[in-house]
N, C-alpha and C positions, 0 to 999 in steps of 0.2 A: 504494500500500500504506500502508496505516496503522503508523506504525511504532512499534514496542515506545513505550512512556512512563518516561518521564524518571527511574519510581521502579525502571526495569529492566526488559528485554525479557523477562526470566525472574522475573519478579515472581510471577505466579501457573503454580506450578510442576504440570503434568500429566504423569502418567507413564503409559505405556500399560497398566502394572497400574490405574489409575485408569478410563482405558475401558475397558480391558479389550476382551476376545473380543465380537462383537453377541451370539452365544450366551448371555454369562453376564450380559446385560443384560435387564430388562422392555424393551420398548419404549414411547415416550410413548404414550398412550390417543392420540394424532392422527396417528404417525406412520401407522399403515396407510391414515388417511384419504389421507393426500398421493397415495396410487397409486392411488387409485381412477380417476380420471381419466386415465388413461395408457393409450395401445394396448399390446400384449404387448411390442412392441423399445422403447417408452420406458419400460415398465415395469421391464424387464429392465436398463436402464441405472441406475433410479432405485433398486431395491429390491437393487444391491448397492455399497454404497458402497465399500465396503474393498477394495484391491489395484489394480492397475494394469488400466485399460478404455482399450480404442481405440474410440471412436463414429464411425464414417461416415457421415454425416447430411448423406441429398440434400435439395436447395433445398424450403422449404418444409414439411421434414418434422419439424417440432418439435425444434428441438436443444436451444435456448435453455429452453422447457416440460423438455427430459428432464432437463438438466445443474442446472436450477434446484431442480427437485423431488428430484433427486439429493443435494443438497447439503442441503435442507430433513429428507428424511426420515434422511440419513445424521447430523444434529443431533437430530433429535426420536424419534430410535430410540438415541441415546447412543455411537453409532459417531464421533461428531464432538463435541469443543468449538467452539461459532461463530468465536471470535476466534482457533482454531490451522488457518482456513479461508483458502486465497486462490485466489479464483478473477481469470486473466487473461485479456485480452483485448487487440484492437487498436484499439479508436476508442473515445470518450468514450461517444458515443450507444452504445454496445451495455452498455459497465461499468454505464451511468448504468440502461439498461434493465433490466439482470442485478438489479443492488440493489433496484428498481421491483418485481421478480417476488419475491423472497428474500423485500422486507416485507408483502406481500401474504401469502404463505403463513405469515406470523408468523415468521418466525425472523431475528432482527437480529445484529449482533455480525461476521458474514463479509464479509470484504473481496472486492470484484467492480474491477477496476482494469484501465489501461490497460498495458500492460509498462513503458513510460517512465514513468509514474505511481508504479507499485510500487517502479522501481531509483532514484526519484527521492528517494520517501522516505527509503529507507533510505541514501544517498549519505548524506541532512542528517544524517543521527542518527550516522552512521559516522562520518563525513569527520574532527571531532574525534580518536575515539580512535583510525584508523588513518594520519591523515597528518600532522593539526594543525590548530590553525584555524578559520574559517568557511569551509564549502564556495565554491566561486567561483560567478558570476550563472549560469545558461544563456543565454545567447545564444536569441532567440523568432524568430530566422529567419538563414539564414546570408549574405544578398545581399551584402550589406556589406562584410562579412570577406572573400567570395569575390572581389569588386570591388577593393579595397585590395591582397588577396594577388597579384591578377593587375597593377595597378599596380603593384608591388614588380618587374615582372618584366620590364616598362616593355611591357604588355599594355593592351589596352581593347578591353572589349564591352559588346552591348547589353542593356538588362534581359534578352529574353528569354534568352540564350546564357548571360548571370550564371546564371538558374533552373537550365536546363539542364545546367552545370558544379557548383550546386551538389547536385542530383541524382548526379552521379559521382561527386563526393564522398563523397554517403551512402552510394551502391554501393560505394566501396571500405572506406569504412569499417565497414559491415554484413558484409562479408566479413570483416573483420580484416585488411585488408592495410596497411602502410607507404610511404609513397614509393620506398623500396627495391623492392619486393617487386609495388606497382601494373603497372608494366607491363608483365610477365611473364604475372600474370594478366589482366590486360586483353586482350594480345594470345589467350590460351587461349579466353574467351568471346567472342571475338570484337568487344568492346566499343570503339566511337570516339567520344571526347568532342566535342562540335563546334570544328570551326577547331585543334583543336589532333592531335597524335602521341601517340602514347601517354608517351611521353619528355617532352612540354611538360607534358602532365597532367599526370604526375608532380612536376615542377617545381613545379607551379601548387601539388599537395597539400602538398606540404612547406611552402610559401609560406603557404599558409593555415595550415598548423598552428604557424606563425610569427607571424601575427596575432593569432590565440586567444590566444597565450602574452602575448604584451606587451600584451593587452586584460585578462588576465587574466580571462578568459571558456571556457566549455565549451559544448560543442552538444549538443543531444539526442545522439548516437550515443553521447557521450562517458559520458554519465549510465550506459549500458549497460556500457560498456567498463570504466571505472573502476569499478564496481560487482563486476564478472564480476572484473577485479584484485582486487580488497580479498578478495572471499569464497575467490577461488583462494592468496593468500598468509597468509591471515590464519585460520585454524583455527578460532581463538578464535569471532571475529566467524560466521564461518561457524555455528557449532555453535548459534550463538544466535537467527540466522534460522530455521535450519531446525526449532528447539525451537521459533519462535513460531509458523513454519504448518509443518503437519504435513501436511497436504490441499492437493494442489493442484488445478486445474482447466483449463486451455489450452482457449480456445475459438479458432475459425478457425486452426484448428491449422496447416492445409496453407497459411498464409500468414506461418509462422516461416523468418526468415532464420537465417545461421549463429548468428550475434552473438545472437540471443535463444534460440536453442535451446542455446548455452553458459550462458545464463544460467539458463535452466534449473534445467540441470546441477549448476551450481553452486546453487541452491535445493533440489535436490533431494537432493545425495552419493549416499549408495549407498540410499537408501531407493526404493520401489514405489510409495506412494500418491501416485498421478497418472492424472486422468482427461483425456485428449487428445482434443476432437471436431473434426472440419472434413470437409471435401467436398473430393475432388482434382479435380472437374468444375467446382470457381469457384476453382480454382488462374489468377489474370489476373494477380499482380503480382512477376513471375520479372525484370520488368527492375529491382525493388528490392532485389534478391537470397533473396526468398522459392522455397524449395521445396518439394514435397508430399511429397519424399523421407523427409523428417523423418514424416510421417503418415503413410506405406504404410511406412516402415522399423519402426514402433512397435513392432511384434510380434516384429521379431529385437531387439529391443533391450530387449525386454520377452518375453521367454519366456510367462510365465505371465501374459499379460493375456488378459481376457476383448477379444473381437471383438465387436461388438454393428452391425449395419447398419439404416438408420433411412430406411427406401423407400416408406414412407407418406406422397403427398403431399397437405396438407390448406389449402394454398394456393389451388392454380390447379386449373380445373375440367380435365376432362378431355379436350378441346381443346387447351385451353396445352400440357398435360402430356406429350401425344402428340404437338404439334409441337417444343419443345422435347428428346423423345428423339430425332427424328428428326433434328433437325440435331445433336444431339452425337454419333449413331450410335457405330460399332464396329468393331473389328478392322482400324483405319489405322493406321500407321507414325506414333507419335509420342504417339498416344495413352494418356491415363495409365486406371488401374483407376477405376472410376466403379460408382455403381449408378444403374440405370435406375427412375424415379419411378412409382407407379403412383397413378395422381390417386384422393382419395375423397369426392372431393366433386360436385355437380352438375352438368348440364351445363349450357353457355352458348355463347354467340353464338360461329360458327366464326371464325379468327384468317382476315386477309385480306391481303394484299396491295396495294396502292396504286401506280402507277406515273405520274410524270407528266414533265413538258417538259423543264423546269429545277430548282434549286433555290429560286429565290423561289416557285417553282408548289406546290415540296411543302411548304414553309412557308405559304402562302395555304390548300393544300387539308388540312392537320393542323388550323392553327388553324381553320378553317370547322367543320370535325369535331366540335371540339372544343367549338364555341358552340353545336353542336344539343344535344350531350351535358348541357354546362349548362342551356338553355333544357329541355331535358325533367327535368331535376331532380339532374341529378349534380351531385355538388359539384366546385367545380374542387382542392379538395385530393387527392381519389383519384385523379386524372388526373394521368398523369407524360410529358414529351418525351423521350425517352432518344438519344443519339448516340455517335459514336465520338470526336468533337473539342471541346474546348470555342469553337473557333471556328464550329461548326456554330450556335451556341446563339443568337446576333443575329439570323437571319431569323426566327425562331421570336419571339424576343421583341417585336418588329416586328409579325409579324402579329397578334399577340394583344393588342397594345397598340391596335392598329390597330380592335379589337373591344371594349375596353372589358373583355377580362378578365382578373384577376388572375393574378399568375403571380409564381414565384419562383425565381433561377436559383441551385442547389445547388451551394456551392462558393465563393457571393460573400461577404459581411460577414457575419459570424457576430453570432447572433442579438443575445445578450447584450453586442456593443459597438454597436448600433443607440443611436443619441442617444433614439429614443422609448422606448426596453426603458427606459435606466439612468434617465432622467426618469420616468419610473414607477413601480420602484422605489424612487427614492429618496420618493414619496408615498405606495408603501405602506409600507415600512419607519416615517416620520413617522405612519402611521396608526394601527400594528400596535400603540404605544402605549397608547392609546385605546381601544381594540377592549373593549364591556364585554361583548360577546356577546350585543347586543341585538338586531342586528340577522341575517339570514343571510348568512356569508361571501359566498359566490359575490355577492349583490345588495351587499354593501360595497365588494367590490373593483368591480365595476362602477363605484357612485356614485367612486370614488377617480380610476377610469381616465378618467371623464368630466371630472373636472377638471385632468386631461393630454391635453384635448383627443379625446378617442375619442368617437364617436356611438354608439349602440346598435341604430343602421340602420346598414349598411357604403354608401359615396360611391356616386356613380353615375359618375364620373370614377376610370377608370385609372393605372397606372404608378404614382411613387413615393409618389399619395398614398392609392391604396388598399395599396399595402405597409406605409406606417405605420398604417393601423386595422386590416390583417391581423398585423401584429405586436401590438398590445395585446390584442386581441382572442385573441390564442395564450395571456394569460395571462389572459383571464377565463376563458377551458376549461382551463385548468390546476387554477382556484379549485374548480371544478365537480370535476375528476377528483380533487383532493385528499377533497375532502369526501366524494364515492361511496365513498373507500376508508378515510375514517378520520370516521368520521359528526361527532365533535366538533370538527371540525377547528376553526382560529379562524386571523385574519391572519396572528399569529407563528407559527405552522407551515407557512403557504405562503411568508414571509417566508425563512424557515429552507431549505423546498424551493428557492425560487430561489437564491439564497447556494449551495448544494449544487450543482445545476445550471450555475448559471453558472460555480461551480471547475472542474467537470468540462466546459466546455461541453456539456452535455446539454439541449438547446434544445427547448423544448416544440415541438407540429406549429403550424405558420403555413399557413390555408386559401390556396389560391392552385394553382395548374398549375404542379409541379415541373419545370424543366426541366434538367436533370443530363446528366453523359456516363455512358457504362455502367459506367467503372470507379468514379465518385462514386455509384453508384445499387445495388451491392453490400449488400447486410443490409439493403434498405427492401422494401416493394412496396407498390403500388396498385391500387385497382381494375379501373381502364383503364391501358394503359401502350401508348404509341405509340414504336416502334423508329424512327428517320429516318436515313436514308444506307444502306441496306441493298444496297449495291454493290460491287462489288470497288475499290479505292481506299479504300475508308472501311473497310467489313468484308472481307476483310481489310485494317488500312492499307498502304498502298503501301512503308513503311520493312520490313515483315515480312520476313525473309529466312527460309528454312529449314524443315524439316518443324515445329522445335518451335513457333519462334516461330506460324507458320499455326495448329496447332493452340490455343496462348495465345488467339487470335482467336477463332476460333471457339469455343471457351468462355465467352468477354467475349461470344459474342451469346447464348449460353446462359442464361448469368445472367441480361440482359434479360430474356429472357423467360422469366424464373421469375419477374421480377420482377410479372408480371401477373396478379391475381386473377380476374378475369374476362372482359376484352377484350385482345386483341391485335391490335393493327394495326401493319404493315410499310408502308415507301414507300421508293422507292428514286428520281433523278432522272436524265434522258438525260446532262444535261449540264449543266454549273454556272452558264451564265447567259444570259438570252432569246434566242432568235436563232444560239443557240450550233450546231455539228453533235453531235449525240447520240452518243455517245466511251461511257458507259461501259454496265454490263453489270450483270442483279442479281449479287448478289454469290454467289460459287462454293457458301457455307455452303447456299443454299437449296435447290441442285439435288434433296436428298432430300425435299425436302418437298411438290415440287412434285405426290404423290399428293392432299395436302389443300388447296394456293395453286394448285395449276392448272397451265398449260405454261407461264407468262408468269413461272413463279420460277425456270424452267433457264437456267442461264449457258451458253448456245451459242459455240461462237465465229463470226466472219463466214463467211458463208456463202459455199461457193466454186461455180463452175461444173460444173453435176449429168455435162455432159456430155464434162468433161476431166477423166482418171486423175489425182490428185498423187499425185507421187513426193515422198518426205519429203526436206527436203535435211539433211544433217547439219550439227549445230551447229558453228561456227569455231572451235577451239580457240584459248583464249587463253593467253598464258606469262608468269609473270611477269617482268619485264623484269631482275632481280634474282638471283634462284635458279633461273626455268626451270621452276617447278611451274605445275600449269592452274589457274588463277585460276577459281573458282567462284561468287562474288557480285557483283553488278552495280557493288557500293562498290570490292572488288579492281580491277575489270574497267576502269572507270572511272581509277581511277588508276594502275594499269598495273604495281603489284605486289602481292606479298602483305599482310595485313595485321601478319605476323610480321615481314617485312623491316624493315629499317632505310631510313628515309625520306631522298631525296637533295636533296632543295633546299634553296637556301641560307635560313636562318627572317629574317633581314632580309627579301628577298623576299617571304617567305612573308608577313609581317606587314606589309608594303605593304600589299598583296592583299589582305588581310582590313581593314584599315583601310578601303580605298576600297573596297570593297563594303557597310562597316558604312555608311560616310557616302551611295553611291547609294540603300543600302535607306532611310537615312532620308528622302532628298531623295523617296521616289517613292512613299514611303511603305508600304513591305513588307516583310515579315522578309526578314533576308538570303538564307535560301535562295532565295528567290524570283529574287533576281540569281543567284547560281550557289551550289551545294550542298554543302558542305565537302568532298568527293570530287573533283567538278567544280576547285573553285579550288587542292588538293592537286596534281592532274592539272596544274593550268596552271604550279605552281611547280615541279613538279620537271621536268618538260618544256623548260619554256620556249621556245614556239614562237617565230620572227623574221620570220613576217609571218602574215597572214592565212588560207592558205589553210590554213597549220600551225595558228592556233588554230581552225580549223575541223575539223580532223581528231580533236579532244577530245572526247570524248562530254559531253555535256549543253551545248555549244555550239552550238546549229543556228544556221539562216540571221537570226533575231528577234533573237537575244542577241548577235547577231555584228555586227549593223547597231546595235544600242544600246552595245554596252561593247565591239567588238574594236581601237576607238582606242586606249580610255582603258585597256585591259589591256596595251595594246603597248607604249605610254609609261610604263605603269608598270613591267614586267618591260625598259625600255631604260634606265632608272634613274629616271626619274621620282617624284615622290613625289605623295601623293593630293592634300593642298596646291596643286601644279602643277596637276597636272591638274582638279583642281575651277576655279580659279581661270583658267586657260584658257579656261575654259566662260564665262568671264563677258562 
């Protein structure tokens, strides 16, 4: 957010007798143009700007076009001042894109922002009059802090387990909860941090918010929090945001946690003008504490909003359109309110299926795919890999490397700290100087970028060094699109756009073969898009427990494929490595589809003997060891009580155990779970079996993991320490 200026937030004072009713306005001679362009439900979103609107707006079906032109003609019709506009969002590239459509339509002045962005500004401008001071640094990742807090606690783990713990962090702290109060609620959602109880979490979070304090440092969540405080205690300050934007906007609505749905609130007080859009069918990110509750509740919370549903799909042909309704289908347990897409655009090549040996074979037969695609003329920027892991993303890379074609994997070094991007920049910036308008932008920045090394042919050599001329190269078509859209353009306004972009990391397109996971591949699409892993294991992942979380899944493969303009293609692998036995299964999401993929996308189970009756045997009830309640999840099941109970091993113990598994995983080189699974080593500590046949009896110890670690777990639960035992080995 832009925040007020230094001469006063209430500087230019607008009173709604000043806008007044749209009735007792002309409207601008343009505003009626802005609707011309609109179906009837984006029209109907655009041409009323005033009062409280719920949008439901399926994949594809113009949301970004309605809420844009919404905002455009609710200024040029005089229902809106620009600068008492803010419209939010959740990622840079979308704000950055929001602002991108605003200036096109001619109307400048409206803030388009990230929520952290918005509470950020107004922290600096705040922090003064309501605390003292200069505001404190934010913290630009929390590993660190979360690392240090956990040695404070005389704890160690691995970077990824650091990630992982500081992810639970931001979940409790998205919730608004305290270390008092975490694990209460942790135990209610059912939530287990790794290697630790809900009780060490806790510890851990206090710990950290122990670090912060004597770094004198705040985290993003915090920017939110302290924000949501000031405007909740502070009246004054309060009254003076809400004077400055009058208009709000919330896009990806159905992916607001508590934490920003108070902040909201408090932007909003008792006032109506609020337009909320999002889709409860790409509701994927509920383990960050987002709900779509917040988006299907609009209307009791909102009496008098307009409803407005937006099921015109003008993305994907009618193929995509029709396989994607079919896997989000209807009337399941768990299932949230959706609209079904009705595609209006052409037809094209039917979505297929792919099935092969292993997974290097579907990485060999994507990329193959994918070089005829090139070879006949596609570019490999419309072309996307899409998966469930980011581990999936290596073979892929691999093969394509392996081919000589570009590619780039979404999620890694952001564009604008590439050493080629800032060395380029800093040549245009020294040129932009100079710049007498002699020559035409676009063929300037060229000449500039060729003396940062760029050719005006792209390499014939793959990997990082066609990544570097596919990066400058994103900023000669930058030069190109500035100019299409503002004909005089000249260096220092593309100078200007980068500097903007890069604040916002708003990263222009880089041609290359995206290869992303599905939840990084949310608000893109391409024109080809190849789904990989489409098996039970991957889709849904195997950690999924419970009707919700299943459904979470299966909407993650939803989005995929909306993410497809024109081709779709699935592959799913028997087995994960050559030579392997074929274990898994397409994944259960495709069984409806298998009307348009054929029989070969039903998930069967093995097939039994035609000519022997089975009798169903009833499942084993399991008790928790603790209180006696039936254990329902395989993480309960596995460790042998509930996840409410109070956990019984001694955490020296425990923290043995986890040491010498942190140090096997390193020695063999796998993440720890791979030796045993925080449930698994949970299960061994509060057990503590006294020979082997007992740590046999633990689930996720079979006959492999018994003959590699059931020494060195015996000596270690016989008091041993990992030290001993490593050092034994030698």
């Amino acid at each position: 957010m832009t925040t007020p200026s230094r001469a006063g937030p209430a500087a230019v004072t607008v009173t709604s007798a000043t806008i007044g009713p749209m009735s007792t306005r002309a409207p601008h001679p343009n505003a009626d143009a802005v609707l011309e362009a609109l179906d009837p439900e984006q029209r109907e979103v655009a041409s009323n700007p005033v009062g409280p609107m719920c949008v439901l707006a399926g994949a594809g079906t113009g949301k970004t076009r309605a809420i844009t032109h919404r905002i455009a003609y609710g200024i040029l019709s005089g229902a809106y001042q620009p600068q008492r506009v803010l419209a939010v969002t959740f990622t840079a590239r979308a704000a950055g894109e929001m602002r991108t459509r605003l200036r096109d339509l001619g109307v400048g002045g409206a803030q388009a922002r990230t929520f952290h962005a918005a509470a950020l500004r107004q922290l600096h401008f705040f922090w003064p009059q309501a605390i003292g001071g200069a505001a404190p640094e934010v913290m630009s990742q929390k590993a660190s802090a979360v690392a240090e807090a956990a040695g404070r606690l005389r704890m160690s783990f691995d970077r990824t387990t650091i990630r992982d713990l500081a992810a639970e962090i931001e979940w409790a702290k998205v919730s608004m909860l305290t270390p008092d109060t975490y694990a209460a609620a942790a135990r209610a959602h059912g939530r287990q941090a790794p290697g630790l109880d809900v009780t060490a979490m806790a510890r851990l979070l206090a710990a950290y918010e122990e670090v912060k304090s004597a770094r004198n440092v705040i985290d993003f969540e915090d920017v939110l929090l302290i924000t949501v405080g000031i405007l909740e205690e502070r009246s004054d300050i309060a009254a003076t945001v809400r004077d400055q934007y009058r208009h709000l906007v919330v896009d990806e609505y159905q992916d607001v946690n508590a934490l920003q749905q108070r902040l909201l609130h408090a932007w909003l007080g008792d006032r109506e003008e609020v337009c909320v859009v999002g889709d409860p069918a790409q509701t994927i990110y509920s383990f960050t504490g987002a709900s779509p509750e917040h988006l299907l509740g609009f209307p009791r919370l909102h009496p008098a909003a307009r409803v407005v549903r937006l099921v015109r799909n003008y993305r994907s042909t009618p193929e995509v359109v029709r396989l994607a309704n079919l896997v989000l289908g209807s009337g399941r347990p768990g299932r949230v309110a959706t609209v079904e897409l009705v595609a209006q655009g052409g037809s094209g090549p039917a979505p297929v299926l792919r099935t092969y040996a292993d997974d290097p074979a579907e990485a060999q037969g994507v990329a193959a795919e994918i070089g005829e695609l090139v070879a006949a003329g596609e570019a490999p920027g419309d072309i996307a890999v899409l998966f469930r892991t980011n581990a999936q993303s290596e073979g892929f890379e691999a093969a394509l490397a392996e081919r000589d074609i570009p590619y780039l994997v979404r999620g890694g070094e952001r564009f604008f700290q590439r050493k080629e991007v800032r060395d380029a920049v800093v040549l245009l910036r020294g040129q932009a100087r100079s710049d007498d308008g002699s020559q035409p932008m676009p063929e300037l920045v060229r000449d500039v970028l060729v003396g940062a090394g760029w050719t005006r042919k792209p390499p014939t050599a793959g990997g990082a060094q066609r990544e570097r001329w596919e990066s400058l190269a994103a900023l000669a078509a930058l030069a190109d699109d500035l100019v299409a859209a503002i004909a005089d353009a000249r260096l220092p306004d593309l100078v200007r756009e980068l500097d903007e972009r890069a604040a916002t990391q708003h990263a222009p397109a880089v041609q290359g073969v995206t290869l992303a996971s599905l939840h990084a591949a949310k608000g893109l699409e391409w024109r080809t898009v190849f789904i990989a892993g489409c098996s039970d294991g991957f889709i849904p992942i195997t950690m999924a427990e419970g009707v919700d979380a299943i459904e979470e899944e299966r909407r993650l493969l939803y989005v995929g494929m909306t993410r497809a303009r024109h081709r779709l293609s699935l592959s799913w692998a028997g087995a994960r490595t050559p030579g392997a036995r074929p274990t898994r299964r397409p994944s259960r999401f495709l069984d409806a589809t298998a009307p348009v993929l054929g029989d070969s996308a039903r998930s069967r189970p093995k097939r039994s003997d035609p000519g022997r009756a089975r009798t169903a045997k009833p499942a084993r009830r399991r008790d928790c060891r603790t209180c006696g309640a039936e254990l329902t999840t395989a993480a309960q099941i596995t460790i042998g009580r509930c996840a409410t109970c109070p956990s019984t091993y001694d955490e020296a113990l425990f923290e043995r155990l986890r040491q010498w598994r942190l140090a096997m995983a390193r020695t063999q080189k796998v993440p720890a779970y791979v030796v045993f699974t925080d449930a698994t080593l949970t299960a061994i500590a509060e057990r503590a079996p006294e020979d082997e046949p007992a740590l046999a009896g633990i689930s996720g110890v079979g006959p492999r993991k018994l003959g590699l670690y059931g020494a060195d777990v015996l000596a270690i639960l016989g008091g041993a320490t990992p030290e001993d035992v490593f050092a034994g080995g030698e």
